[in-house]
N, C-alpha and C positions, 0 to 999 in steps of 0.2 A: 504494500500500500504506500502511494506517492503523500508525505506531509507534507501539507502547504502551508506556509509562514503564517504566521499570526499577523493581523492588521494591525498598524498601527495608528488606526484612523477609525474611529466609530462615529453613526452617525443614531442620532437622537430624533425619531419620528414622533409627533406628539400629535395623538389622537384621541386625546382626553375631551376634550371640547364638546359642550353640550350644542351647538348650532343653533340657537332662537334666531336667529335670523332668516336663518335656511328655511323653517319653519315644517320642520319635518316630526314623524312621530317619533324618530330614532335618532342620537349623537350622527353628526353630519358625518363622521369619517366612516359610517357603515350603512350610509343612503346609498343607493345603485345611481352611478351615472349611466352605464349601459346592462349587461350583464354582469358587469364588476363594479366594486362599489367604490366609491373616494380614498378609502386606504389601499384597497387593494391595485388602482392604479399607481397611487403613488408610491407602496412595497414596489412594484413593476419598474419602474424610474430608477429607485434606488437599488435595487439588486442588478441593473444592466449597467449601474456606473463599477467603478472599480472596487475590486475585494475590499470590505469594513464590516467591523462589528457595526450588525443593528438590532438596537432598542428600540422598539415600540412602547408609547407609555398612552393604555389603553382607560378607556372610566371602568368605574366597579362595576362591577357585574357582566361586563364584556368581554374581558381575557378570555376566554377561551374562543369567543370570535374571535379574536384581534390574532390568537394564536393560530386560528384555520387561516387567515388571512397571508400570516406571514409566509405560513411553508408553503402554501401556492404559489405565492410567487418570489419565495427561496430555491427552489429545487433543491439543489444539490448541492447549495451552498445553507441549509437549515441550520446547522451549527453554528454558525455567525449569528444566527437572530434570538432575540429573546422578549419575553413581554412583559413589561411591571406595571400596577397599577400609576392611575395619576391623580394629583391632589384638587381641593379646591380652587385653584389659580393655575391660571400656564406655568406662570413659574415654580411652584409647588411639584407639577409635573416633571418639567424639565429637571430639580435637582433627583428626583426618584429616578430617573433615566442616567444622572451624572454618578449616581450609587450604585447602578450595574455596570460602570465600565471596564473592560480587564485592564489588566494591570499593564501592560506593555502600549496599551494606547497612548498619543501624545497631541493627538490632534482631535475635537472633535467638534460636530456640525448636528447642525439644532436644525428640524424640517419640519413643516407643518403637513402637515398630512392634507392639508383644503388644497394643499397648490400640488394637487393631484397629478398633472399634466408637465410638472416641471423638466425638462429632457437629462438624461443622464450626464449633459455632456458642459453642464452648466453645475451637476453636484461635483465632477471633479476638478472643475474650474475652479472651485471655491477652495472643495481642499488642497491643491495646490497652489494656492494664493497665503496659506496661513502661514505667519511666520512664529517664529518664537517667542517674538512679546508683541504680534497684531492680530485682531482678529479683521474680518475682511468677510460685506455682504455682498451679493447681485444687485443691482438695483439699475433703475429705469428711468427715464429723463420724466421730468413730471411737463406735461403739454397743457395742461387747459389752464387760464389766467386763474391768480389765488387771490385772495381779500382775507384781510383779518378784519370782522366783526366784533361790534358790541351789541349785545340785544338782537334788534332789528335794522340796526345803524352798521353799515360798511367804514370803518375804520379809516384802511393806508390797504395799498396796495402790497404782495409782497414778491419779492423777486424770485422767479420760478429758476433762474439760472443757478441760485444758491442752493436748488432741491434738487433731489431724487426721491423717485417712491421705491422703498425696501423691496426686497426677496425675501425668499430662504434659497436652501439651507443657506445660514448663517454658522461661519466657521472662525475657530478658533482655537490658541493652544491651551491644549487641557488644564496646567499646573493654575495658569493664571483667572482663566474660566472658573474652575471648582473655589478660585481663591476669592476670586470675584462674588459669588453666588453665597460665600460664606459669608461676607460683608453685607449682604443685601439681607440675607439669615439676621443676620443679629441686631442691624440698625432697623428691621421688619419695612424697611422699602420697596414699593414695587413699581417694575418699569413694564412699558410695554413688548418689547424684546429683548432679546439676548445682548445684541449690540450696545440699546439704553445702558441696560446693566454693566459687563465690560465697559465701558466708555468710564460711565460714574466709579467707577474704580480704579482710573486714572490710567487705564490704560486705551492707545491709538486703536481706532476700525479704518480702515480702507475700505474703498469698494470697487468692483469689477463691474463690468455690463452684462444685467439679466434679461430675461428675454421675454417677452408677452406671453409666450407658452405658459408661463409661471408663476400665471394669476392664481389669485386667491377663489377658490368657490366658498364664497356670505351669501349670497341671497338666490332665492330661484331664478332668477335671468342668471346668474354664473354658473348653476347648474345647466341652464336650457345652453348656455355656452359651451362649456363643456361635450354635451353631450352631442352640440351640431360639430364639434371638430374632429367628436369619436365615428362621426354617422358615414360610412364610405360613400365618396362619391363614384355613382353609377356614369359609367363611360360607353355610350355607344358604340356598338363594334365599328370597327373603320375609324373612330373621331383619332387624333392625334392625342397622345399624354403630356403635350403641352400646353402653351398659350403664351404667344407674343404680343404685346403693344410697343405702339411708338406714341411719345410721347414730342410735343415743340413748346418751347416760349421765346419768350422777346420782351426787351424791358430795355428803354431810352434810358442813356445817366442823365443825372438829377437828381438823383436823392443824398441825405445827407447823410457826413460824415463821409467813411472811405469803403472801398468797391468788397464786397461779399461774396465770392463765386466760386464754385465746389466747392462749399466748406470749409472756406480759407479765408482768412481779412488778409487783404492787399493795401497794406498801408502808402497815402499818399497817390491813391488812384482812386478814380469819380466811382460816385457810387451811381448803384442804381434805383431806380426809385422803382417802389411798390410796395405791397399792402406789408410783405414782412418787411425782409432784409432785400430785397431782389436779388436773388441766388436766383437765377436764372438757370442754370444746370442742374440744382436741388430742385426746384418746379417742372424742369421737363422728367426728371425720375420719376417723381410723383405720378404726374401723368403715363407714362407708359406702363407701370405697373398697374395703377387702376387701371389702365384701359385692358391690358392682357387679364385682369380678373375680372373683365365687366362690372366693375364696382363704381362707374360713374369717373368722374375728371377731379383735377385739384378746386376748382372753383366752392363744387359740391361740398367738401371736406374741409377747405381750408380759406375758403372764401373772404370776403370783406361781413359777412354775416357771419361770421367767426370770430370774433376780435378775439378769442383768448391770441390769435397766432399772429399780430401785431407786430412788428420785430423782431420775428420768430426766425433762428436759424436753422442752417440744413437739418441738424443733425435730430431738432425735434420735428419740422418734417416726414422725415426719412424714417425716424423711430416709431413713429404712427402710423406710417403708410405701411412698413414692415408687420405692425400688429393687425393690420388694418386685412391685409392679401393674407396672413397666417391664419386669422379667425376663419375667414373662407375657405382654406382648408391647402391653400398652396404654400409652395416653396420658392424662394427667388433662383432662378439658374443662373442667369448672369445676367450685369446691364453695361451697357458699350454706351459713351456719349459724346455725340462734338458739338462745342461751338465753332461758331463763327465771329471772329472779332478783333482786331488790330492789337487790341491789348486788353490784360496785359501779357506780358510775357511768360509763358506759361510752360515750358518748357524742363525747365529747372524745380519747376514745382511737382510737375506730373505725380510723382509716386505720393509726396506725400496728402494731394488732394485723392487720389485714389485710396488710401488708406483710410484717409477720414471717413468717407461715403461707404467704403466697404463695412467698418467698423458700427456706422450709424444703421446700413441693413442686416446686421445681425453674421457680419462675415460672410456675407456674399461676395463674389466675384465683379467689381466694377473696373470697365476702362475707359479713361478719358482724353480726347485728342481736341486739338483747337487747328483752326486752318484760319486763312485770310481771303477776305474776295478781290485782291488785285484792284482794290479801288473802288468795285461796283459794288452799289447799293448804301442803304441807310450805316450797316457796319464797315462798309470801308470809308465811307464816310468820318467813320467818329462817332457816328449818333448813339449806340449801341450794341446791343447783344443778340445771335439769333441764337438756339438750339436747338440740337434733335438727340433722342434718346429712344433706345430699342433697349425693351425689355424682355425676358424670357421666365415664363411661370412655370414650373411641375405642379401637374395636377397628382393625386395620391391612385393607384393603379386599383 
């Protein structure tokens, strides 16, 4: 018989949660999204990322669901998993999950079992991101405008570029974690996540880019979501398992401050004017991705009937539009884009404006090339910017 290493990486599933929101008759982690229920997808997620002890911390009187749950989809790796009850509080739970860890673990990651759908490929992003004294979330551009209220009374506006909205798993190294959670024990403080906690114990979180897949299921619309992303879509014989759009924009300079395009500020070159930033390259993406998912155009989405996206750059664009074609059920293949335009010089930038745009669609494959028109038209003019952009969808087979 071949022994295989012990993990040094455990991850902490919490499925204690009574769901009053969800408004179900049963704790939300053991509602069926399809055939399988909320923990059970999400055991599926975390047994297809890499070898880790996993703790389930299940409500009373469930363990032995929470324990059918695991070893289906444990297989073969069962011995890794185990199930302990969980307390009145998340947190509560989470330290009953931190009292099963083995001993040789040094790293571990806190998951909520609602963000069912999370892709394997994001929990080992996270455990590879912990260091020795950081812990470090997923997290997601926050897009729609915010206000701090009093009452009934809008406040101050607040800066969305200072946010991200969390993930899980939330990961972190063990010594400092159990140390942390001792501190919260004793001063009987409670945070709302792992992170709050860690932080308030003085110790740094980082975060990494998570992915719309690995939303939260609270309420019956996140389940009905959910469950449209598990529903296959039917392919007529003959149809193609893709879907291309082309996307164009065009945007005159005049706007203010300096130029915005691919995802890059060009300091000391004319901007261009429109409703956000005029990223003329981030709006033609936009466009050819809806259009390959028939999801309608950027106007629809991101319109002047939109003010949250006001000065809004590529990357929350791009990060929307990404959740936007995922919910519907596709994959981006690649996106190829060129302008047209005298400047600016874009040559020396290429890869890293490619990178940006790549990283805002979630590591998709983009490329981007610029040409000149020899003088003809409004862009050899000087006036502005034209683009074109082809986008490539997978549809699921």
């Amino acid at each position: 018989m071949t022994l295989l290493p012990v993990p040094t990486t455990a991850i902490i599933v919490v499925a204690a949660g009574s769901g009053t929101r969800l408004g179900a008759s049963e704790p939300k982690a053991f509602v069926g999204i399809d055939e399988r229920t909320v923990l059970r997808h999400a055991l599926d997620g975390v047994f297809a990322a890499s070898p880790a002890q996993v703790i389930v911390v299940a409500p009373v009187g469930l363990e032995g669901d929470a324990e059918t749950e695991l070893r289906a989809a444990a297989g073969d790796r069962a011995d890794l998993g185990r199930v302990v009850t969980g307390g009145g509080t998340r947190q509560q739970s989470v330290a009953a999950g931190l009292r099963a860890l083995w001993g040789d673990v040094s790293t571990v990651l806190v998951h909520d079992a609602a963000r069912a759908l999370t892709p394997p490929a994001q929990i080992d992003a996270v455990a590879s991101a912990v260091t020795a004294s950081s812990g470090v979330i997923p997290a997601l551009p926050v897009v729609n405008t915010l206000k701090r209220v009093a009452g009934e009374s809008v406040v101050e506006a607040v800066d969305r570029a200072e946010l991200v909205a969390a993930q899980t798993p939330q990961g972190f190294p063990r010594a400092l974690l159990e140390a942390a959670y001792a501190a919260a024990l004793e001063s009987g403080a409670e945070y709302t996540d792992d992170a709050a906690l860690f932080a308030a114990a003085g110790h740094p979180v980082a975060h990494i880019r998570g992915t719309a897949q690995a939303f939260k299921i609270t309420t019956p619309a996140d389940l009905d979501r959910a469950r449209q992303l598990l529903t296959p879509r039917i392919v007529p014989a003959g149809q193609p398992m893709s879907r291309v759009g082309v996307g164009t924009d065009v945007h005159a300079y005049g706007g203010d401050g300096d130029l915005w395009l691919a995802g890059l500020h060009w300091p000391g070159e004319p901007a261009l004017s429109g409703h956000s930033d005029g990223d003329a390259v981030a709006h033609a993406i936009v466009d050819a991705l809806l259009g390959a998912a028939g999801l309608g155009d950027i106007g629809e989405h991101f319109g002047t009937s939109h003010p949250e996206y006001a000065d809004a750059h590529a990357e929350v664009f791009l990060a929307r539009t990404l959740e936007i074609v995922t919910d519907a059920g596709f994959t981006i293949g690649n996106v190829s884009v060129q302008f047209q335009s005298n400047r600016p010089r874009f040559s020396h930038r290429r890869a890293e404006a490619e990178a940006v745009l790549s990283d805002a669609l979630g590591g998709a494959s983009v490329s981007v090339s610029a040409t000149t028109t020899d003088g003809l038209g409004f862009t050899g003019r000087g006036d502005g910017i034209a683009v074109t952009a082809i986008a490539l969808l997978l549809t699921p087979s």
